[in-house]
Each structure stands twice: as C-alpha cells, then as structure tokens.
N, C-alpha and C positions, 0 to 999 in steps of 0.2 A: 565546582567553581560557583557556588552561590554566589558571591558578594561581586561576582564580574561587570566590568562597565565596557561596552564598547563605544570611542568615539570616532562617527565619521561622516564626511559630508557627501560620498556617495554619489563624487563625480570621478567621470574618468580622468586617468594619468596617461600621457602619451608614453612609451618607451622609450628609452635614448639608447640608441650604440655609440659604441666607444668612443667611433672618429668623431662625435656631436656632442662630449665629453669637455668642458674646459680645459685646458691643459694642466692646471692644479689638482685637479680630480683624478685625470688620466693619470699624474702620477702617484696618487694617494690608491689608486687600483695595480699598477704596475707589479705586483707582489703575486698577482694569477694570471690566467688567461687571460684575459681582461679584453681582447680584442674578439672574442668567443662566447664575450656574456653580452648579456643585455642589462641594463639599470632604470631606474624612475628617480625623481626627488618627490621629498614630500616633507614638511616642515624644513625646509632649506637647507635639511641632506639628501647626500646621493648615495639609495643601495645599490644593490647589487642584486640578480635575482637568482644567484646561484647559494645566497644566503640564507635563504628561506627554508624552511623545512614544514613537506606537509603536514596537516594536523585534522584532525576530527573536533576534536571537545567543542568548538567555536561556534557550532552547526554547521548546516551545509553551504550558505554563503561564504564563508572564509575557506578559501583553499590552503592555505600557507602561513606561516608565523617566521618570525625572530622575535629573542627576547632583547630589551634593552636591559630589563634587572630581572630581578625574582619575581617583581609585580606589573612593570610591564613591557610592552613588545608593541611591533607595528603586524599589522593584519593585512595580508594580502587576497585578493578574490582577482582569479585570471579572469579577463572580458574574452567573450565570443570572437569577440575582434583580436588579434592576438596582437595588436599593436598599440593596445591601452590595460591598465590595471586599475581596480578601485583600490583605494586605501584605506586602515581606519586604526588605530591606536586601544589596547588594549590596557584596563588597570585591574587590580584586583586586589 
C-alpha cells in the first residue's frame, strides 16, 4: 500500500453502550446483539465494534479496520483505557 494516507486527529472517543444509544440508532442496530456490543461515533456515524476486523498492513498503532469502499475504511487503535478509542480514516 504505497500510495496510502492515513487521516486522524488522534484524540480519544469515549465508548457508548447501547442503553446511551439514541433511540434511532438503537433501532438501525436492532438486527444483532446490539445490547452485547459496544459502539463510538466518529464523523456523525455510529459503528459498531463488532465490525471491525483486525489488521496488520496499517502498522502497529491501528489495531482494527472496516472498509467503507475499496479505497477507504475507518481505522481503529483500542486505548489502554478500554473505555476510549482513537479513530482515523484510511484512503488509498
């Protein structure tokens, strides 16, 4: 992945459970567990952190990905703190 760009600002995201969900949210998740997961927002979506799949290529700061298309995805790194996430946006 020469041509890769990572974009992020490299602050923490609190975690949200479910019951702290909107209720529009909570039913746009209603389709899993959903009371079993945990979520973040980050550009004024809510994932999901059972979406994620870990990844290596990123280096060692990114523990997890999803794609959005072929060329990009959002990039996850768990915090030490297991009750925040960094975020950061992949192109290539």
């Amino acid at each position: 992945m020469e041509n890769l760009k990572i974009i992020s600002n490299y602050h923490e995201r609190p975690i949200i459970y479910y019951w702290e969900l909107p209720q529009d949210v909570q039913d746009e998740f209603d389709w899993q567990t959903a009371e079993t997961d945990n979520y973040f927002k980050y550009k004024g979506r809510y994932y999901t952190l059972s979406d994620f799949m870990k990844i290596d290529q990123f280096g060692d700061f990114w523990h997890s990905a999803v794609g959005d298309s072929a060329w990009t995805g959002v990039l996850l790194h768990s915090c030490e703190n297991s009750d925040y996430v960094i975020v950061g946006w992949y192109l290539s």
